[in-house]
C-alpha positions in Angstrom: 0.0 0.0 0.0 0.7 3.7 -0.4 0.3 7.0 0.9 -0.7 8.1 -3.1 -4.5 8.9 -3.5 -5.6 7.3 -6.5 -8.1 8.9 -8.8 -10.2 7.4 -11.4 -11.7 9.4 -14.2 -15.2 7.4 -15.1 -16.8 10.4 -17.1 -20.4 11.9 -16.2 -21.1 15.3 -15.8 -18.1 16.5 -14.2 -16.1 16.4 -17.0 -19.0 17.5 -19.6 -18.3 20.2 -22.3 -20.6 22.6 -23.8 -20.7 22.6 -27.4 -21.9 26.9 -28.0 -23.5 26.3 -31.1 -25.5 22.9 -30.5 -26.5 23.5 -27.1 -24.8 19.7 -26.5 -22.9 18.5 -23.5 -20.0 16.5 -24.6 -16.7 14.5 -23.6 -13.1 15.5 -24.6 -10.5 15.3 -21.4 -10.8 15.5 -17.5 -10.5 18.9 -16.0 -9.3 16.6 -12.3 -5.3 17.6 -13.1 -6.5 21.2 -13.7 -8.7 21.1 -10.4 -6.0 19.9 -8.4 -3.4 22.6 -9.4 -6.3 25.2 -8.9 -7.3 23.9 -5.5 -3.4 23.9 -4.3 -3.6 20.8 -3.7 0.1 19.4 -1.7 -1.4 15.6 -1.7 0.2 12.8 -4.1 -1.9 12.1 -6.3 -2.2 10.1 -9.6 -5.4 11.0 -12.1 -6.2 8.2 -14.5 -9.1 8.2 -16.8 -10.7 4.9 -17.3 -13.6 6.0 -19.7 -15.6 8.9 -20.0 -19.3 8.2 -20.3 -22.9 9.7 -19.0 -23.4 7.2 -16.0 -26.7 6.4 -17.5 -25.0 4.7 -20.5 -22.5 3.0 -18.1 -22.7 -0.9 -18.2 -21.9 -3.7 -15.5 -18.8 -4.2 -18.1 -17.8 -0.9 -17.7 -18.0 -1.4 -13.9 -16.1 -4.9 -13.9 -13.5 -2.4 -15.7 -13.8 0.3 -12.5 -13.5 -3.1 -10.4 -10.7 -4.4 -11.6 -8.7 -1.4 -11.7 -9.5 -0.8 -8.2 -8.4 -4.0 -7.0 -5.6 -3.9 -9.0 -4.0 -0.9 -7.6 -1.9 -0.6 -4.7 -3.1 2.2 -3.3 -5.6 1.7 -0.6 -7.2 5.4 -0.8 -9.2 5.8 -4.0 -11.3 8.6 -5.4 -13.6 7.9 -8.3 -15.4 11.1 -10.2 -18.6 9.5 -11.5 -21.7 10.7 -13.2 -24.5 11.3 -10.2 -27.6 9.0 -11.8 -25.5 5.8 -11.3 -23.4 6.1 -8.8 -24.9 4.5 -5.9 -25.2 1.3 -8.3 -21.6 1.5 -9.2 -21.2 1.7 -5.5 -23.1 -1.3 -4.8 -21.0 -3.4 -7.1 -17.3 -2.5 -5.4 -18.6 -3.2 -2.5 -20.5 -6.3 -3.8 -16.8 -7.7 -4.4 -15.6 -7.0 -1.1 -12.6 -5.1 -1.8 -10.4 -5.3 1.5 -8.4 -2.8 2.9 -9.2 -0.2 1.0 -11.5 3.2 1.3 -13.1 3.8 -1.9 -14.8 7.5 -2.7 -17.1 8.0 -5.2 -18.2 11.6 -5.9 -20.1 14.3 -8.7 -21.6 17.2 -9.9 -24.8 18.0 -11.0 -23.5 21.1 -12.7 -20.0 20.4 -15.6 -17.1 21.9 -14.2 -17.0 23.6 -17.6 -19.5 25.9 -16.2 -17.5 27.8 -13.9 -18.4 29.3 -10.3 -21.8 27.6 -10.7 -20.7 23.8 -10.8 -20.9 22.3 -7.8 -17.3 19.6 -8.7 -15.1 21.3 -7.5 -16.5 21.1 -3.8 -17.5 17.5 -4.1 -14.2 16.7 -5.4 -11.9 18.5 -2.3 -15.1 17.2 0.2 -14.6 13.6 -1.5 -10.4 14.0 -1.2 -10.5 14.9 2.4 -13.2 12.2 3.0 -10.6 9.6 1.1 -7.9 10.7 3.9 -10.1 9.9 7.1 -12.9 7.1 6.9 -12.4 3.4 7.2 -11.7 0.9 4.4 -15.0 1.0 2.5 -16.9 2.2 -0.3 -18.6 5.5 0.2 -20.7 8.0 -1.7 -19.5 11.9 -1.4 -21.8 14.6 -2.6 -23.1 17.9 -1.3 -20.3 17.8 1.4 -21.9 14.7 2.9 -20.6 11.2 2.7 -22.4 8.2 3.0 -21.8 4.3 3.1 -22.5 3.0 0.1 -25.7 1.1 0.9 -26.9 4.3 2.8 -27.7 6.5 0.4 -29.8 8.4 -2.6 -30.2 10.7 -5.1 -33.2 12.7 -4.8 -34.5 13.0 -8.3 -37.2 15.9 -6.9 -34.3 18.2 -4.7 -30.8 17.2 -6.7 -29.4 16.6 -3.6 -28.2 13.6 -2.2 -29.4 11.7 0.8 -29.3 9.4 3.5 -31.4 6.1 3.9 -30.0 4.8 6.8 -33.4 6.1 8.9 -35.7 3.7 6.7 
């Protein structure tokens, strides 16, 4: 294991471009390396992007690929950017495969970071990379400067926000 924070680039609207004269959202690179010089960040970390793809087009393949790179790793603190309507599933199936010793963060926007002071990434992501840092080995959901175990949590399709089940 290693003190290095591991980040995995999976797509979804955090990295989404707008295209002016379409009116599209698209894909062309991660803005993480960006974010971290911008933030000031002092931490080791390593960015790799696995895909990039809307969540809602993301398949269990595409998760066995988030899986095995995850288990493959040597670091034991990993940060996952993720597209906010699938997350909680992808969630569900790191932790389905029991990955030990290590404390896995999965985090979003709602808003591209493209989009300047009114995105919301770039406080997930710092909320997500100091959550990476403290909790237990375990897969965790970060969003709204919350984080939640895996199997506790929501998005609310009505508010935007996320939210805990654990009171059910």
């Amino acid at each position: 294991m290693t003190d290095q924070i591991q980040v995995f680039v999976t797509g979804g609207t955090f990295d989404k471009e707008y295209n002016f004269i379409t009116g599209d959202l698209f894909f062309k690179n991660t803005h993480l390396p960006e974010m971290f010089i911008r933030g000031r960040s002092t931490l080791d970390i390593d960015v790799k992007t696995l895909m990039m793809v809307d969540s809602l087009e993301m398949t269990d393949a595409d998760r066995a690929i988030i899986l095995h790179t995850c288990q493959g790793n040597k670091a034991n603190k990993i940060l996952i950017t993720h597209g906010t309507d699938t997350m909680v599933k992808t969630a569900k199936f790191l932790a389905d495969a029991d990955i030990k010793g290590k404390t896995i963060v999965i985090t979003g926007a709602m808003v591209p970071y493209a989009f300047g002071t009114s995105s919301d990434g770039f406080f997930n992501l710092g909320s997500a990379l100091a959550f990476v840092q403290m909790l237990e080995p375990g897969v965790y959901v970060a969003m709204n400067g919350r984080y939640y175990p895996w199997n506790q949590v929501r998005k609310n399709r009505k508010t935007g926000f996320f939210e805990s089940t654990a009171e059910e």
